[in-house]
N, C-alpha and C positions, 0 to 999 in steps of 0.2 A: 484873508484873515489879518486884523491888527494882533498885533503883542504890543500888550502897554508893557512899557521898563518901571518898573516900581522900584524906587531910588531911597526905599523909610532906614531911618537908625534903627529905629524898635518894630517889634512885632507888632506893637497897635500903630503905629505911622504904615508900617507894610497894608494893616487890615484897613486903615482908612485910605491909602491911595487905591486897593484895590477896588473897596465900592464906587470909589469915583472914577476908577477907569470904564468900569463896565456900565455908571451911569449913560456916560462920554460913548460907550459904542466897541468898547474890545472884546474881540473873540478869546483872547486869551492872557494870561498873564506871566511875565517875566519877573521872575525876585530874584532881582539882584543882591546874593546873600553879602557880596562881598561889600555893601554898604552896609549892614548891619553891625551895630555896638559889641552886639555880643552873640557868642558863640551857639544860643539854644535856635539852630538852623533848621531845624525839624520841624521845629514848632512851629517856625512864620512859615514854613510852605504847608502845614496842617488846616492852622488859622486864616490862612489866605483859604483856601479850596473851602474851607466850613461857611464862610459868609459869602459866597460869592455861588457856590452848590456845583455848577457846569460847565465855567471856564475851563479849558484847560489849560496847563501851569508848566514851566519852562522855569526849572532852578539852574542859575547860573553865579558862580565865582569866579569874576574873572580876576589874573592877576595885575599889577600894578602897569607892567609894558604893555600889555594889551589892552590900557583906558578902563584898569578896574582898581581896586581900593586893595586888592587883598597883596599885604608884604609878608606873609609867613612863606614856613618852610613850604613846599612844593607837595612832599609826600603825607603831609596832613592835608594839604589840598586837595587831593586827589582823591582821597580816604574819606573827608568829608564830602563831596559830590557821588562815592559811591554811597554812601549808606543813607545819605537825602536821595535818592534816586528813588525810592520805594513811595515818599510820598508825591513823587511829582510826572507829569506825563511825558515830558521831557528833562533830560540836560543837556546840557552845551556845553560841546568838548571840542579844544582849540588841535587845529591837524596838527602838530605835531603831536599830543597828547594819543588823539586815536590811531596812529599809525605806528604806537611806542605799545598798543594794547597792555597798559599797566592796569586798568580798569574794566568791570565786568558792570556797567547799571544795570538796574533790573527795570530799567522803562526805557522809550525810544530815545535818541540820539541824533543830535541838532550838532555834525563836524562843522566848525567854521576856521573862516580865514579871515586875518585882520591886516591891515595897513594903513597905516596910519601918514604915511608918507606921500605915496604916490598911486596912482594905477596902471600897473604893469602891462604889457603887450597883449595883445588877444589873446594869442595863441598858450602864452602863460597862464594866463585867467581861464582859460576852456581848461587846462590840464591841471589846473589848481581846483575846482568846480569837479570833476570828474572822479579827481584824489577822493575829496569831500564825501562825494558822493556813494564812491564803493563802500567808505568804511562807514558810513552813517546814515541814518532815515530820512536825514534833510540836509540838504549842503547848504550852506552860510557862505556866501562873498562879499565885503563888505571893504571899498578902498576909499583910498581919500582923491578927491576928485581936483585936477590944478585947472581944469577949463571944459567946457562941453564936447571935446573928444571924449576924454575918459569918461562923460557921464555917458557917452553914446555907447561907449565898446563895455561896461558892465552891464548896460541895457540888452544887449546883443547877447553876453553871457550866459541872462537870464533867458530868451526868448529862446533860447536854442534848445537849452537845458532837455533833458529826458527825463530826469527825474529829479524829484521835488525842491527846488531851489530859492534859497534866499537872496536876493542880491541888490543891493544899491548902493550909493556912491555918497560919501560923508562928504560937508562943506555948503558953505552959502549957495552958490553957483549950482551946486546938485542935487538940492533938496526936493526936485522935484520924482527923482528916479524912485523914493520912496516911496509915491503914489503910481506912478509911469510900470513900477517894475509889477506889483500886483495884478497892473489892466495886461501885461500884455502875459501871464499865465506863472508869476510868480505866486511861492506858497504863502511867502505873510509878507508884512510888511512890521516894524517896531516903531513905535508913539510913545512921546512923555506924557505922563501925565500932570507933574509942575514942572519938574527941574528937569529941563535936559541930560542926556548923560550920553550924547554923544554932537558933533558938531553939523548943524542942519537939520538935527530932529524934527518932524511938525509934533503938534500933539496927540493926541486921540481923537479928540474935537473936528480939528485941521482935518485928520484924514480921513475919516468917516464923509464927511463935508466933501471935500474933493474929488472923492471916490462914490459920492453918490450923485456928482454933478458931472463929473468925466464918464461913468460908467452907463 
């Protein structure tokens, strides 16, 4: 499964990257609410699902340390991802969050892990992956990769996994674990659609392409 990241200010930049994600080849779609101008959150994950009919939709806010936009308080953050949760088939909720169970969604749950630094030891990464996994419908691993170790051993993370797992490795040098983690029984993989908004993104385009010359 691709998730395009949909990076709009407004609800009609949201609805217009989302036609052209799904032109491009995504199974689903990621609104990243925490790029949006303003506050009617409901709406772009509404207006996303009405033009697009089948996607399914993954509302995420992340905050500013974890490579998202959003600098408010925490406990409005929270508030606003549970009560968009009713229009979306997913949110994504960072493990510390679900392990704090402050929050009840009434749709499934994408626990993720971010690092933006390094990728930490195997044996870290399987029991970080595991955490994810107990408290959520899909576990998220997502590190920054310094050489083709680290892409090899999130690659491993994922092939091992038991259940449903995201995982690839941020960075020039890693961008391939994107498409590599899918083939070998990962649950999705994430694609820009213009703007990157993460480092090593391919696009939608890129991975459909990849993924139907590798597969």
């Amino acid at each position: 499964m691709i998730i395009a990241t949909l990076t709009g200010r407004t609800v009609e930049d949201m609805v217009e990257l989302a036609i052209e994600a799904v032109e491009q080849g995504a199974d689903a779609l990621e609104v990243r609410l925490d790029y949006l101008e303003n506050l009617d959150m409901s709406t772009a994950l509404r207006a996303v699902r009405e033009c697009t009919r089948y996607e399914r939709v993954v509302a995420t806010l992340r905050r500013e340390e974890e490579g998202g936009l959003y600098k408010g308080d925490e406990d409005r953050r929270l508030e606003i991802l549970e009560r968009v949760s009713s229009e979306a088939d997913y949110v994504d909720l960072e493990l510390d969050v679900a392990e704090e169970e402050v929050i009840s969604p009434s749709c499934e749950t994408i626990v993720s892990y971010h690092n933006f630094e390094n990728t930490p030891p195997k044996e870290e990464l399987i029991g970080i992956r595991d955490r994810c996994a107990e408290l959520g419908d899909v576990a998220k691993v997502v590190t920054m990769a310094r050489g083709h170790e680290d892409a090899l051993r999130i690659l491993e993370v994922v092939r091992t996994a038991k259940a449903p797992t995201i995982g690839f490795a941020m960075g020039e040098e890693a961008k391939y674990t994107r498409v590599v983690s899918v083939l070998i029984g990962g649950f999705a993989t994430y694609a820009a659609v213009r703007k990157k908004a993460a480092p090593g993104q391919l696009t939608v385009e890129e991975t459909r392409k990849l993924l139907e010359l590798l597969g």
